[in-house]
mmCIF file as Biopython writes it, N, C-alpha, C and O atoms, coordinates in Angstrom:
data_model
#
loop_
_atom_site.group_PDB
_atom_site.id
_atom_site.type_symbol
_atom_site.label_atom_id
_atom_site.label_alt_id
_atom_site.label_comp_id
_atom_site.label_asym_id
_atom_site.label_entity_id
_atom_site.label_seq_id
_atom_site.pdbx_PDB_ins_code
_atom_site.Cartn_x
_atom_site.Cartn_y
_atom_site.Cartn_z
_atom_site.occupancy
_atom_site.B_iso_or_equiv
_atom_site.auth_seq_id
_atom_site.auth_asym_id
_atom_site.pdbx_PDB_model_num
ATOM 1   N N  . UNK A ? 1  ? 50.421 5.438  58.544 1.0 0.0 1  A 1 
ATOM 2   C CA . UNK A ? 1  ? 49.707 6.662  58.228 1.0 0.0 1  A 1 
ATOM 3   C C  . UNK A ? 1  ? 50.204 7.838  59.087 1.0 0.0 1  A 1 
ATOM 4   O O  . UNK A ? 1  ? 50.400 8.887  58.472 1.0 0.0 1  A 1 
ATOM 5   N N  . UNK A ? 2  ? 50.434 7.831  60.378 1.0 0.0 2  A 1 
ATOM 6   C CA . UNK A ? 2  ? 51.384 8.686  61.150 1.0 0.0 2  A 1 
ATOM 7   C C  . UNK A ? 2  ? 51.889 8.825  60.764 1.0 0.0 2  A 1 
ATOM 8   O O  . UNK A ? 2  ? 51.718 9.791  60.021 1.0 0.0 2  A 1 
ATOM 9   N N  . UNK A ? 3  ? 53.021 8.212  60.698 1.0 0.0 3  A 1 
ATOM 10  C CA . UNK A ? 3  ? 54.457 8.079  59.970 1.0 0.0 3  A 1 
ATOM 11  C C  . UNK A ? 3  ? 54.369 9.250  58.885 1.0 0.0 3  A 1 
ATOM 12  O O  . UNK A ? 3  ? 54.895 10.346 59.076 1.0 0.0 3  A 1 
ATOM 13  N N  . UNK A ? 4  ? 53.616 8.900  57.660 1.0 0.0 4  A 1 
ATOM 14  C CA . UNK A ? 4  ? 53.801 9.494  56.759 1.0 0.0 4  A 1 
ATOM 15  C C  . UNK A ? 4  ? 53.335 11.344 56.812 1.0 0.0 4  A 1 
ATOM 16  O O  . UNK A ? 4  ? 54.039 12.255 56.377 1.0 0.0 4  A 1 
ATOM 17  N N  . UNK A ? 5  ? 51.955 11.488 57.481 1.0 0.0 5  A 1 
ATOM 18  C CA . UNK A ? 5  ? 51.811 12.493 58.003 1.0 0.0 5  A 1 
ATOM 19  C C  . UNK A ? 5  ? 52.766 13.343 58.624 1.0 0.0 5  A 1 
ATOM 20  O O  . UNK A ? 5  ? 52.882 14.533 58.328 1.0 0.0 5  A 1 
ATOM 21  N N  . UNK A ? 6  ? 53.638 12.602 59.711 1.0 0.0 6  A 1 
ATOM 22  C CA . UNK A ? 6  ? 54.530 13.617 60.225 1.0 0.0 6  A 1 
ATOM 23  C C  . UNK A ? 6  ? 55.997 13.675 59.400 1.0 0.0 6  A 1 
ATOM 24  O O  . UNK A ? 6  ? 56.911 14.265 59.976 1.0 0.0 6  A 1 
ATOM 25  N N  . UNK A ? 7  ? 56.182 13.269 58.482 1.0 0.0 7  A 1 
ATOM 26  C CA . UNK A ? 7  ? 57.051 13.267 57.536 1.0 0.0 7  A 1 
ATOM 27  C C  . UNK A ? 7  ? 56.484 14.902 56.516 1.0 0.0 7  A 1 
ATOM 28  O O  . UNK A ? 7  ? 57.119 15.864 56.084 1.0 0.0 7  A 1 
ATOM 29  N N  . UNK A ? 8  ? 55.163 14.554 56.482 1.0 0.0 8  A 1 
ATOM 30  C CA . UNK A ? 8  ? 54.801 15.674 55.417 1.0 0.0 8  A 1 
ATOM 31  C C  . UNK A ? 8  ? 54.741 16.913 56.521 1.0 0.0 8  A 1 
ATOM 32  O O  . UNK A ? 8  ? 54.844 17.988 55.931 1.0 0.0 8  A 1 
ATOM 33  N N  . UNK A ? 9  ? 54.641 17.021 57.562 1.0 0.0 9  A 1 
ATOM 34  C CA . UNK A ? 9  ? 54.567 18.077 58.373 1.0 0.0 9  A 1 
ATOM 35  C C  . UNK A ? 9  ? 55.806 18.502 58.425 1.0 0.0 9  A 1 
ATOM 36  O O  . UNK A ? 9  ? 55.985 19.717 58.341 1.0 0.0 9  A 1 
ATOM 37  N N  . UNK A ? 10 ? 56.939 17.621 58.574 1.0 0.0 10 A 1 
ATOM 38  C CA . UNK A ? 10 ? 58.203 18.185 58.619 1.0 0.0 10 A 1 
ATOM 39  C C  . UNK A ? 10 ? 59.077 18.727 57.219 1.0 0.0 10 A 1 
ATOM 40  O O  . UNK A ? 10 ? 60.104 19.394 57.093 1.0 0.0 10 A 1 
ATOM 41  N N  . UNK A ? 11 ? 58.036 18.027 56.153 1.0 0.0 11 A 1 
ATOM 42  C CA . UNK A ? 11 ? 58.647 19.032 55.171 1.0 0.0 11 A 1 
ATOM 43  C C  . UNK A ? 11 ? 58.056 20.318 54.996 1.0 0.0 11 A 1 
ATOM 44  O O  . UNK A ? 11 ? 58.825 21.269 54.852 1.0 0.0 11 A 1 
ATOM 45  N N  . UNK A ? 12 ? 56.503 20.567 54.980 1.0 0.0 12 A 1 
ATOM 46  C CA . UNK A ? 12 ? 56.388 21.754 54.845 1.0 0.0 12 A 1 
ATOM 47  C C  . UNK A ? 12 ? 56.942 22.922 55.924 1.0 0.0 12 A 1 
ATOM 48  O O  . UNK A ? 12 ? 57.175 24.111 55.707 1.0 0.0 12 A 1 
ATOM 49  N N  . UNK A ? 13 ? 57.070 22.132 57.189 1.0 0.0 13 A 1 
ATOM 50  C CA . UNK A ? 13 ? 57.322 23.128 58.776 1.0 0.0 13 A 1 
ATOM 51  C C  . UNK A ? 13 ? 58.696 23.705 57.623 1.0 0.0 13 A 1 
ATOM 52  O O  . UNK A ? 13 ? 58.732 24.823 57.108 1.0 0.0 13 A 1 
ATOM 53  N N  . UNK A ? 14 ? 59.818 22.509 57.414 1.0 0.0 14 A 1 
ATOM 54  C CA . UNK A ? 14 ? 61.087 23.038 56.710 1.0 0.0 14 A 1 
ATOM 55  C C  . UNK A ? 14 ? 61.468 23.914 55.211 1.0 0.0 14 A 1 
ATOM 56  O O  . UNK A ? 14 ? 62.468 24.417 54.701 1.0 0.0 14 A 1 
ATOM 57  N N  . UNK A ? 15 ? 60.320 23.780 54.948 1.0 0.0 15 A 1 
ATOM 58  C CA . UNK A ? 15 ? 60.221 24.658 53.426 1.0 0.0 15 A 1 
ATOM 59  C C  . UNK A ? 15 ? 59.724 26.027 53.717 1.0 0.0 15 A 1 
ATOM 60  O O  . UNK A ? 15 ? 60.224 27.022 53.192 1.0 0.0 15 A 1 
ATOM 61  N N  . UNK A ? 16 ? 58.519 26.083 54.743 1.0 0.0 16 A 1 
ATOM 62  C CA . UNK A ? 16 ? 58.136 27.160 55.274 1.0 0.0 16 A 1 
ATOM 63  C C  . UNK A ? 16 ? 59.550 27.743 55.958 1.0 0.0 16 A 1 
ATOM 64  O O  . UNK A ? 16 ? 59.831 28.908 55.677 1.0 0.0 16 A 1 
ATOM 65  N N  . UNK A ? 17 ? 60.292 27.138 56.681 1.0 0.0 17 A 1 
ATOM 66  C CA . UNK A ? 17 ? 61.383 28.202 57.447 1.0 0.0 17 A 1 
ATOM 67  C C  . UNK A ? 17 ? 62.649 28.453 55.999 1.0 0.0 17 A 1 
ATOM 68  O O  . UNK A ? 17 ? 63.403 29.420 55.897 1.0 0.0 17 A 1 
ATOM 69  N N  . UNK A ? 18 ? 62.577 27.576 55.281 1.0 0.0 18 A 1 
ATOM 70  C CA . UNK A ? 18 ? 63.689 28.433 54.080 1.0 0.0 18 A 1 
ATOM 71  C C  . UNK A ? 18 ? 63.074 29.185 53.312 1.0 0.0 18 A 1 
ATOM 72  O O  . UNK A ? 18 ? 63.796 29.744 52.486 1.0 0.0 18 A 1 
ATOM 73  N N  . UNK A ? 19 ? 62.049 29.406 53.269 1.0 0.0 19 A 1 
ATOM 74  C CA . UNK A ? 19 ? 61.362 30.407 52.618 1.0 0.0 19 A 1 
ATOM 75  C C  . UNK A ? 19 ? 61.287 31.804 53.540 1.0 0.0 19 A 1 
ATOM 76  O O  . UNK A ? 19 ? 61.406 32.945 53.095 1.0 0.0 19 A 1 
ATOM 77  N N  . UNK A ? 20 ? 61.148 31.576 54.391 1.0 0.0 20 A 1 
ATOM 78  C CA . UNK A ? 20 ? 61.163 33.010 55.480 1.0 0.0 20 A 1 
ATOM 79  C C  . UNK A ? 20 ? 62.912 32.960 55.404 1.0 0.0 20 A 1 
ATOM 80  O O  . UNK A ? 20 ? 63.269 33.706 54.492 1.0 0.0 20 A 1 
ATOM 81  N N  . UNK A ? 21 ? 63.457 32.659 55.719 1.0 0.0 21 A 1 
ATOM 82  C CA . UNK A ? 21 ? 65.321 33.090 55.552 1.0 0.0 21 A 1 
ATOM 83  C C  . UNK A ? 21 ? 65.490 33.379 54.329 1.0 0.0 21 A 1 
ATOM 84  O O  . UNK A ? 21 ? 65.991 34.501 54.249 1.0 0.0 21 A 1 
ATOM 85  N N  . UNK A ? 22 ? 65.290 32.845 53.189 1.0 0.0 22 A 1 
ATOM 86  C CA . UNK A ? 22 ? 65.489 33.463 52.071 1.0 0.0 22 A 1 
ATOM 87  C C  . UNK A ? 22 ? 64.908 34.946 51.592 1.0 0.0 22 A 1 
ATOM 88  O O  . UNK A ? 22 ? 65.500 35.711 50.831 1.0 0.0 22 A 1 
ATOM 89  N N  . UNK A ? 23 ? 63.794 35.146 52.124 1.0 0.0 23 A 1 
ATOM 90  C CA . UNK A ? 23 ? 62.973 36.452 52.146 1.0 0.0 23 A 1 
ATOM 91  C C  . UNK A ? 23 ? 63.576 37.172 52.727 1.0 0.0 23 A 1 
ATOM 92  O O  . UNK A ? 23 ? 63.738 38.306 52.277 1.0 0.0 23 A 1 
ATOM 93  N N  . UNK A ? 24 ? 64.056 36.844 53.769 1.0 0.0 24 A 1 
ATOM 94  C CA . UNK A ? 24 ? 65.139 37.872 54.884 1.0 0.0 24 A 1 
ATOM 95  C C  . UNK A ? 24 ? 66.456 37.971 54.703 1.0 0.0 24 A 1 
ATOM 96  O O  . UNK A ? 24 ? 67.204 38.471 55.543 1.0 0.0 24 A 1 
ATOM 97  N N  . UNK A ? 25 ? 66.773 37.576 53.770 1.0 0.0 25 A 1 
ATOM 98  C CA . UNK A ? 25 ? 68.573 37.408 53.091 1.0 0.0 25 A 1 
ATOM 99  C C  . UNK A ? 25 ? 69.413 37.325 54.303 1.0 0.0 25 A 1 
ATOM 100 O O  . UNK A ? 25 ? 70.243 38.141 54.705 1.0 0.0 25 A 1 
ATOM 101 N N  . UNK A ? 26 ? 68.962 35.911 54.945 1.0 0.0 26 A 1 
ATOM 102 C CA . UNK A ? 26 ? 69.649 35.582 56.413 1.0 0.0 26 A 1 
ATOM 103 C C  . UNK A ? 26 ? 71.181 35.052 55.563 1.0 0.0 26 A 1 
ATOM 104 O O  . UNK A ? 26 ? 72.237 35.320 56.135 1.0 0.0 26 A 1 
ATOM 105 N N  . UNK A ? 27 ? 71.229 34.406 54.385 1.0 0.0 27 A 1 
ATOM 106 C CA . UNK A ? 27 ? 71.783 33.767 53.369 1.0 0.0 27 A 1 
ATOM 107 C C  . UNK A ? 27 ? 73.031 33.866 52.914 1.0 0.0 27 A 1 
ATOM 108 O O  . UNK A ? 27 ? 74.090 33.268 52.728 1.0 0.0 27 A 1 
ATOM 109 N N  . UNK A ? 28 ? 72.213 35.305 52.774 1.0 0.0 28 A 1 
ATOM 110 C CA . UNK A ? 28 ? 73.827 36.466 51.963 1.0 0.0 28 A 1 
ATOM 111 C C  . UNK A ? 28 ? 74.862 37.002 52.727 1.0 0.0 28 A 1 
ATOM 112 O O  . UNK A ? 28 ? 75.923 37.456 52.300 1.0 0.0 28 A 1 
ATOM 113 N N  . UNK A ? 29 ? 74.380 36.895 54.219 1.0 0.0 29 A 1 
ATOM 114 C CA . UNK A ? 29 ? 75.238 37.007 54.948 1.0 0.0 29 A 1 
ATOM 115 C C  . UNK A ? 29 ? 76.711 36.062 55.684 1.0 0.0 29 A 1 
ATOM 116 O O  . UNK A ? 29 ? 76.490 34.855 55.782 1.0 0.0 29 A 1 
ATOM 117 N N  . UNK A ? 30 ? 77.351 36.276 55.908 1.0 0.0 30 A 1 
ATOM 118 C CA . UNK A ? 30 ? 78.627 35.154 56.433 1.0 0.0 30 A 1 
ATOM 119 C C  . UNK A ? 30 ? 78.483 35.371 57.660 1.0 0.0 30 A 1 
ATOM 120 O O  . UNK A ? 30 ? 79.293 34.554 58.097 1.0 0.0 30 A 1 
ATOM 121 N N  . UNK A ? 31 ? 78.051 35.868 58.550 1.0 0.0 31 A 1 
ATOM 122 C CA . UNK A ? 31 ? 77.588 35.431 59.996 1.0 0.0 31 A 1 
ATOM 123 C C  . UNK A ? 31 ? 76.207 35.975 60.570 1.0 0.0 31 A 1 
ATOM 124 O O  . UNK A ? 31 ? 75.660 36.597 59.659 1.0 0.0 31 A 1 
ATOM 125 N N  . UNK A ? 32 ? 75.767 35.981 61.220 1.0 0.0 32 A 1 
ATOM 126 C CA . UNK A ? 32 ? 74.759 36.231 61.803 1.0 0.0 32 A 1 
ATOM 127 C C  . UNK A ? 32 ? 74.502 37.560 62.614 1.0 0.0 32 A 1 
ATOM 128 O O  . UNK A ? 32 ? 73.446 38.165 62.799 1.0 0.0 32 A 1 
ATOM 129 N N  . UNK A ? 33 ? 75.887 37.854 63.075 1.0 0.0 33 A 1 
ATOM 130 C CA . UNK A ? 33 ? 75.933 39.058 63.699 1.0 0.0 33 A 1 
ATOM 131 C C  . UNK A ? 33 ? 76.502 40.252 62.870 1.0 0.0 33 A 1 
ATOM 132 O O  . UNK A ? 33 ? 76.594 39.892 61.697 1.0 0.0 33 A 1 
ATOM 133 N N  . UNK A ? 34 ? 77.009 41.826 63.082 1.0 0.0 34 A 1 
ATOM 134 C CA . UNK A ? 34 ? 77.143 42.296 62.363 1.0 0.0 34 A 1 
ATOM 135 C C  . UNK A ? 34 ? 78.583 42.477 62.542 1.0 0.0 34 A 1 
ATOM 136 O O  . UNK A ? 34 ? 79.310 42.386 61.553 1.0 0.0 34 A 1 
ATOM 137 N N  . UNK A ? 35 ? 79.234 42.803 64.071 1.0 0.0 35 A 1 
ATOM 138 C CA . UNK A ? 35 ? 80.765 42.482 64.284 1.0 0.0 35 A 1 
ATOM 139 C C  . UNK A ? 35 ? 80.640 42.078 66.107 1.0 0.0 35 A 1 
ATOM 140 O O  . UNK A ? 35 ? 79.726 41.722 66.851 1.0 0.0 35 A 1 
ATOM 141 N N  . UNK A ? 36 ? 81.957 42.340 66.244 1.0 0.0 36 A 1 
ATOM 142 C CA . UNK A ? 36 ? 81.778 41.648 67.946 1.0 0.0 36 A 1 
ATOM 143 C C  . UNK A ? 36 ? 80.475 42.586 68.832 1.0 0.0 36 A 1 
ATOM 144 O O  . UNK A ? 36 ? 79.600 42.100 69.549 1.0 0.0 36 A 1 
ATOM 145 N N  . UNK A ? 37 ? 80.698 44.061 68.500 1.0 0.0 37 A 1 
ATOM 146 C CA . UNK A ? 37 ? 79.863 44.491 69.591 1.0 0.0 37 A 1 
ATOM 147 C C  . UNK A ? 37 ? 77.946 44.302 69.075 1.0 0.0 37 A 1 
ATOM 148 O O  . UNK A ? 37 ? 77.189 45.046 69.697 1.0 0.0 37 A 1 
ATOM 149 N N  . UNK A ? 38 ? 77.618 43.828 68.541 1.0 0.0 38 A 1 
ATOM 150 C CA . UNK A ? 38 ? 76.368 43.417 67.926 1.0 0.0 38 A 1 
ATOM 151 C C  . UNK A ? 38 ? 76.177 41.785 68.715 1.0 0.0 38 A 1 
ATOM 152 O O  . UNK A ? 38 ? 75.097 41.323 69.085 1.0 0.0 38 A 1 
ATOM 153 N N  . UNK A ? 39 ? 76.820 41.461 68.774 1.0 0.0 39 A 1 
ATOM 154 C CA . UNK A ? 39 ? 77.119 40.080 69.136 1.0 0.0 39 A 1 
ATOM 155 C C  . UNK A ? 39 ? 77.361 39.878 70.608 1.0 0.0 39 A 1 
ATOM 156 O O  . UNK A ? 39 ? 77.159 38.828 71.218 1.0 0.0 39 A 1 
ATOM 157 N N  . UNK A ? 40 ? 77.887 41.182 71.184 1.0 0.0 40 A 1 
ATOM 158 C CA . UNK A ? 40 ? 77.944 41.294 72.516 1.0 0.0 40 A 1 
ATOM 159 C C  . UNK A ? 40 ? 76.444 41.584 73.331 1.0 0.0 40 A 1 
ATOM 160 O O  . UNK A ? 40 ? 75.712 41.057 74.169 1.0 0.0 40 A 1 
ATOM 161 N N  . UNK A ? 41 ? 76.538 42.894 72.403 1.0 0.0 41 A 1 
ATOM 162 C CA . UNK A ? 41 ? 74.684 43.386 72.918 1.0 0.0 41 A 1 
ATOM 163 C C  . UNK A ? 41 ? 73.783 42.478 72.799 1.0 0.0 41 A 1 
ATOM 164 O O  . UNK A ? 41 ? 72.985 42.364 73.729 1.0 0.0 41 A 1 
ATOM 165 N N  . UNK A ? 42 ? 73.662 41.546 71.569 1.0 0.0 42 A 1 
ATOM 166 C CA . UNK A ? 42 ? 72.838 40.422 71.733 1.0 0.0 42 A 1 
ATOM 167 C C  . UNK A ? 42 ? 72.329 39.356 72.266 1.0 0.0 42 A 1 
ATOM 168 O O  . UNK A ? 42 ? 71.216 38.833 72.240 1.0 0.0 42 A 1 
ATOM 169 N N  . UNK A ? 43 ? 74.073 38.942 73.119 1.0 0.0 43 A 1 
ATOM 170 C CA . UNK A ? 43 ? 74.269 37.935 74.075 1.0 0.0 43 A 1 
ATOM 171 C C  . UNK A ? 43 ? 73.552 38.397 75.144 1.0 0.0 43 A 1 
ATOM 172 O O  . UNK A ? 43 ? 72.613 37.806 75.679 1.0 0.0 43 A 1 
ATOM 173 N N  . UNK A ? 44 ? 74.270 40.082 75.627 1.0 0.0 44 A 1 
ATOM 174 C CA . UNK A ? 44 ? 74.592 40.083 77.244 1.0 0.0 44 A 1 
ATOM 175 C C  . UNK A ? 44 ? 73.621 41.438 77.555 1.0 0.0 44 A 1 
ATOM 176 O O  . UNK A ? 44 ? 72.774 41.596 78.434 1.0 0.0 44 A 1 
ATOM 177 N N  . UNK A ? 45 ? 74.134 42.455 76.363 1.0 0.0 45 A 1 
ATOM 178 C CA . UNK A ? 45 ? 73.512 43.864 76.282 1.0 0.0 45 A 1 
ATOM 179 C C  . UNK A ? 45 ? 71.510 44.817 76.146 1.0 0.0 45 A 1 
ATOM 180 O O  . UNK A ? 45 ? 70.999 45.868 76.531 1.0 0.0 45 A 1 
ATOM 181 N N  . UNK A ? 46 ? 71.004 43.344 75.220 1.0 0.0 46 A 1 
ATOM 182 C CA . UNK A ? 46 ? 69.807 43.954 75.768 1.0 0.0 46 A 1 
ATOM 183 C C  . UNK A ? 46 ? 69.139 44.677 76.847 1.0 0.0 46 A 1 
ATOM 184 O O  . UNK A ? 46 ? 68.623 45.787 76.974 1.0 0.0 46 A 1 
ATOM 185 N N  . UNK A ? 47 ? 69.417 43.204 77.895 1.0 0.0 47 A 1 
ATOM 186 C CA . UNK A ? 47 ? 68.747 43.954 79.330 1.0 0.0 47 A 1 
ATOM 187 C C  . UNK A ? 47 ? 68.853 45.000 79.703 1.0 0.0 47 A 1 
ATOM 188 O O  . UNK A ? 47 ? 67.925 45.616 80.226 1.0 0.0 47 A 1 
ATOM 189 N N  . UNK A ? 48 ? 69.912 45.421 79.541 1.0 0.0 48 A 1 
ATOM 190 C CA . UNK A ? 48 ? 69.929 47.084 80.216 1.0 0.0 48 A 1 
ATOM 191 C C  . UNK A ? 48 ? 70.152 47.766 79.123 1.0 0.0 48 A 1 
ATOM 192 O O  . UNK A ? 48 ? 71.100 48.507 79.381 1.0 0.0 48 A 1 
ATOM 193 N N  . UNK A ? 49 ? 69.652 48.001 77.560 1.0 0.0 49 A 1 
ATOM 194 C CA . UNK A ? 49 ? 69.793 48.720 76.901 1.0 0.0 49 A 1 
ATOM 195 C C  . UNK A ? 49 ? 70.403 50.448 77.397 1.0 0.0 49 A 1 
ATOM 196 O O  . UNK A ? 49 ? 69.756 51.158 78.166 1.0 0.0 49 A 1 
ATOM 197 N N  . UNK A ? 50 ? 71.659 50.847 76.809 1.0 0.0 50 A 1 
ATOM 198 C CA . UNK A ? 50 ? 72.006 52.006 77.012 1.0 0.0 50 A 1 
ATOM 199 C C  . UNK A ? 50 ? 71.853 53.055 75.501 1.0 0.0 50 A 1 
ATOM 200 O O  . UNK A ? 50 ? 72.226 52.587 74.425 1.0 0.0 50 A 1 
ATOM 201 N N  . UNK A ? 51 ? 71.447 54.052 75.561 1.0 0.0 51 A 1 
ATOM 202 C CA . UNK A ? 51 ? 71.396 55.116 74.592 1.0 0.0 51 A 1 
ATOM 203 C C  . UNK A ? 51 ? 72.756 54.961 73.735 1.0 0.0 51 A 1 
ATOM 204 O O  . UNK A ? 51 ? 72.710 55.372 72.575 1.0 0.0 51 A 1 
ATOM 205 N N  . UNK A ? 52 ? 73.666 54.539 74.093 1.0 0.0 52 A 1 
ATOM 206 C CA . UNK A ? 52 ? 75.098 54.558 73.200 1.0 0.0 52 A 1 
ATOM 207 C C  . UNK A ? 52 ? 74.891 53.259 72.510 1.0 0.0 52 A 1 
ATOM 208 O O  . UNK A ? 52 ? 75.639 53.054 71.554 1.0 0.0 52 A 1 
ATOM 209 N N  . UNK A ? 53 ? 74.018 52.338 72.809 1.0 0.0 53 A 1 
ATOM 210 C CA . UNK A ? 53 ? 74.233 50.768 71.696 1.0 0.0 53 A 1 
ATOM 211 C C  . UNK A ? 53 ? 73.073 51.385 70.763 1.0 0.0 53 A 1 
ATOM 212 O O  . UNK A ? 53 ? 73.148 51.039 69.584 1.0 0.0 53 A 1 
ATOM 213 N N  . UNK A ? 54 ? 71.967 52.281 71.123 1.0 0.0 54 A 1 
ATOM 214 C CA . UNK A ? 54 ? 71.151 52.824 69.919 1.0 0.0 54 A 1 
ATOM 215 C C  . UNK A ? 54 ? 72.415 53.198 68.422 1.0 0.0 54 A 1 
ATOM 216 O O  . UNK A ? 54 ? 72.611 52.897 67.244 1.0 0.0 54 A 1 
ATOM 217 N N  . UNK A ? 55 ? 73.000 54.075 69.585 1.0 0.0 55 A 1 
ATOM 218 C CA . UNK A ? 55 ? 73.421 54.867 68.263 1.0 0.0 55 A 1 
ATOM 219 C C  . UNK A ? 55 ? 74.903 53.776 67.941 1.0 0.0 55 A 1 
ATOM 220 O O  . UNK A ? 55 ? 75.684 54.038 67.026 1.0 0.0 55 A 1 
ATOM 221 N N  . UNK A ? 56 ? 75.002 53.106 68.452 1.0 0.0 56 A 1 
ATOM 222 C CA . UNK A ? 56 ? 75.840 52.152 67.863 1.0 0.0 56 A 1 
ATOM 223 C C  . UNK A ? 56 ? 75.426 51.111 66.395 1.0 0.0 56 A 1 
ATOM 224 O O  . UNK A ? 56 ? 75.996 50.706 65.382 1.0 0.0 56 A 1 
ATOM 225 N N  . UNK A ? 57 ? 74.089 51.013 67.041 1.0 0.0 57 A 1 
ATOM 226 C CA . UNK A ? 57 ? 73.175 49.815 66.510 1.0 0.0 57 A 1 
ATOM 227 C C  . UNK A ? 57 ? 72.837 50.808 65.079 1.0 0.0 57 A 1 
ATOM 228 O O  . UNK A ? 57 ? 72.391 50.202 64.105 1.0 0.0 57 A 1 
ATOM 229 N N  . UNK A ? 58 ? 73.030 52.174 64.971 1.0 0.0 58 A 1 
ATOM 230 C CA . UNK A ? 58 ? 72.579 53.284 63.504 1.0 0.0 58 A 1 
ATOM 231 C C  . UNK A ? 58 ? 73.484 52.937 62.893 1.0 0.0 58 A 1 
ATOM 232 O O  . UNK A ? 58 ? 73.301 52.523 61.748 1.0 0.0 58 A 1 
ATOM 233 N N  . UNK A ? 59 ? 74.780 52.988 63.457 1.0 0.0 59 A 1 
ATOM 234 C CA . UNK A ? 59 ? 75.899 53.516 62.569 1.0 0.0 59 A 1 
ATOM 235 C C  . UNK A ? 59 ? 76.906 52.399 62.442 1.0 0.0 59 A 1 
ATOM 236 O O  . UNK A ? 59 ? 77.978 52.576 61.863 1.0 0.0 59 A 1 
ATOM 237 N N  . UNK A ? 60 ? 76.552 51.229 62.996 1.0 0.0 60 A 1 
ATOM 238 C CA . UNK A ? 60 ? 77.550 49.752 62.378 1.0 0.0 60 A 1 
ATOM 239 C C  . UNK A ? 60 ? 75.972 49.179 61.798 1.0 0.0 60 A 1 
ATOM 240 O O  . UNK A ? 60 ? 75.927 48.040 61.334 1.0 0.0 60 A 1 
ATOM 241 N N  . UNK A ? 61 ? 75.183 49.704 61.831 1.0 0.0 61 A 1 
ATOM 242 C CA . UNK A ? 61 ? 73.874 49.097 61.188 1.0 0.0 61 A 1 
ATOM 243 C C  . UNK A ? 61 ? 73.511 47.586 61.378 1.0 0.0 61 A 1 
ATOM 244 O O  . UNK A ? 61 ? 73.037 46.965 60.426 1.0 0.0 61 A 1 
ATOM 245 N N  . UNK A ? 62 ? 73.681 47.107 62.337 1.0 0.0 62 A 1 
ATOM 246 C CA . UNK A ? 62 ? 73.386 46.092 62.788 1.0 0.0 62 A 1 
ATOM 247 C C  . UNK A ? 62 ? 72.157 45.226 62.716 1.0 0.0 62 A 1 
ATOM 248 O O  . UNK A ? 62 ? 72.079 44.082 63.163 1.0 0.0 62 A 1 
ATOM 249 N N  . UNK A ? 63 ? 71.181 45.914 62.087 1.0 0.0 63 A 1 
ATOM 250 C CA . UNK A ? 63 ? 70.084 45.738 61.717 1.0 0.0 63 A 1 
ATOM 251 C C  . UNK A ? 63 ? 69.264 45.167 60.501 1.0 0.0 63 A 1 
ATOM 252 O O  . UNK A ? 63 ? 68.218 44.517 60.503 1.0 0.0 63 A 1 
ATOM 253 N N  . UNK A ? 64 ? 70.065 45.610 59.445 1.0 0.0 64 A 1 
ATOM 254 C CA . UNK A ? 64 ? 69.957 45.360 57.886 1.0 0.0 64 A 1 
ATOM 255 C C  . UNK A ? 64 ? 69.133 46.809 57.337 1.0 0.0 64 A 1 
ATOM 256 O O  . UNK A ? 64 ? 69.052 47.848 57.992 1.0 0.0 64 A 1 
ATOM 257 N N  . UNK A ? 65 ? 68.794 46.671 56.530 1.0 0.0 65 A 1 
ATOM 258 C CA . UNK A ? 65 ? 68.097 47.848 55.643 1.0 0.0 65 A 1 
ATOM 259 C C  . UNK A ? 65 ? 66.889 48.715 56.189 1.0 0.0 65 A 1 
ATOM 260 O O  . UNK A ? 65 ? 66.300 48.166 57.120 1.0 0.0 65 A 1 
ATOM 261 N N  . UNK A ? 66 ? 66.432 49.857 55.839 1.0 0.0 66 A 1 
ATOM 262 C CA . UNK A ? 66 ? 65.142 49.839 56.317 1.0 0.0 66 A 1 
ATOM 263 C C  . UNK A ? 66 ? 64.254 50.051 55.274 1.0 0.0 66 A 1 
ATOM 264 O O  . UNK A ? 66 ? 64.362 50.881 54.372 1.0 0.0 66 A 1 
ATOM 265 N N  . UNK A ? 67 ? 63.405 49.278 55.452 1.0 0.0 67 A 1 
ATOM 266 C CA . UNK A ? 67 ? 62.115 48.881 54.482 1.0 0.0 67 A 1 
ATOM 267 C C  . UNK A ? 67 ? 60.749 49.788 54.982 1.0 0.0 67 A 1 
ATOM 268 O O  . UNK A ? 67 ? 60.034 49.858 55.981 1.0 0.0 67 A 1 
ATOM 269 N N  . UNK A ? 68 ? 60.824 50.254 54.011 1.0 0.0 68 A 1 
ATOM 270 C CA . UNK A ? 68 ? 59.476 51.411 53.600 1.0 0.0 68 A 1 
ATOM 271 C C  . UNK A ? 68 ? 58.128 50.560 53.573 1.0 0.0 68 A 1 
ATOM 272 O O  . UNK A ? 68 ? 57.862 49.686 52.749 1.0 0.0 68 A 1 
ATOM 273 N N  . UNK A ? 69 ? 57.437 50.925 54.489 1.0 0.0 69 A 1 
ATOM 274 C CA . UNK A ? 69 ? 56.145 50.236 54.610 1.0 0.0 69 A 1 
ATOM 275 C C  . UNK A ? 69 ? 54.825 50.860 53.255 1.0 0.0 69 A 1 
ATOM 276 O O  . UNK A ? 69 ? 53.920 50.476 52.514 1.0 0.0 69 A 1 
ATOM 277 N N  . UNK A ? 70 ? 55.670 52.155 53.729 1.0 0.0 70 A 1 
ATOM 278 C CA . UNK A ? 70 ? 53.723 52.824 53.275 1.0 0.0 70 A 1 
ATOM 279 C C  . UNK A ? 70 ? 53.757 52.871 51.551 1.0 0.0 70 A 1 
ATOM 280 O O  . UNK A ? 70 ? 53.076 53.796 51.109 1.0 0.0 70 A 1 
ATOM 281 N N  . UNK A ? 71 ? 54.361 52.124 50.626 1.0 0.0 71 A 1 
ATOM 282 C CA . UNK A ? 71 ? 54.017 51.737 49.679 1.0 0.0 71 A 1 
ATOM 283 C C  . UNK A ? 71 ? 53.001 50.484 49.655 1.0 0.0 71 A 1 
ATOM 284 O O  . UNK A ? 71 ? 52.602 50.034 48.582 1.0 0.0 71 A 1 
#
């Protein structure tokens, strides 16, 4: 009866997370990052966020789309 329980927990835990990636078109993408310096800032660059990875982060868009809430 365990057994089977945590079998069913691990499918929904896993259906629940492809359903959130698919919603987020993690999918459509071929890597995860957007090019090296996205990938750099991500690794190493947060902590000390500088005003130049903002405007880096606008204009290689590193981010994905922006989605309009107030509809």
């Amino acid at each position: 009866m365990k057994r089977a329980f945590a079998v069913m927990m691990m499918v929904l835990f896993l259906a629940g997370c492809g359903a959130a990636a698919r919603e987020s078109e993690f999918y459509k993408h071929d890597t995860m990052y957007r090019n090296f310096d996205h990938l750099k800032f991500s690794w190493w660059g947060y902590k000390e966020a500088q005003p130049k990875a903002a405007q880096d982060s606008k204009a290689q868009e590193w981010w994905g789309k922006k989605i309009d809430l107030t509809k």
